[in-house]
Phi, psi and omega in degrees: 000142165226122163276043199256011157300297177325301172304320201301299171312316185310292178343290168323286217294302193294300165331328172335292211275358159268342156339140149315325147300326173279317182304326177269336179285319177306319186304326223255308199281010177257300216275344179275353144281007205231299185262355150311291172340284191339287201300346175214043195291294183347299179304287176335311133281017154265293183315359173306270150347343186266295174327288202302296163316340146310318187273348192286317168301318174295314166321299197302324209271334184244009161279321186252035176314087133133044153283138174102313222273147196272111149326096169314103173089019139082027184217162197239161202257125163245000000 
């Protein structure tokens, strides 16, 4: 079989962000995450408190997976 179709995309796709094209879109999304921050830090950290009590059903719900639940082969897994 040949894989060097296969290698070549793996090559490509990982290459973007070393590229000059990738270096200047990572540099453009820093600065521009930068004064988006700056410029609505307020909004940003009011909602903060929300986000996290928001974030807490969820935590819980993929924090505790599988309490309760009958163990395949009686021994317990870490």
């Amino acid at each position: 079989m040949d894989h060097s179709h296969n290698e070549r995309q793996d090559n490509e796709s990982r290459s973007l962000w070393r590229s000059r094209t990738g270096l200047m879109l990572l540099g453009f999304l820093a600065i521009a995450g930068f004064f988006l921050l700056s410029e609505h830090r307020a909004h940003a950290l009011g909602a903060l408190p929300y986000i996290l009590l928001l974030l807490c059903p969820l935590l819980h719900l993929f924090g505790h997976r599988g309490h309760g639940a009958p163990r395949r082969g009686g021994g317990h897994e870490h």
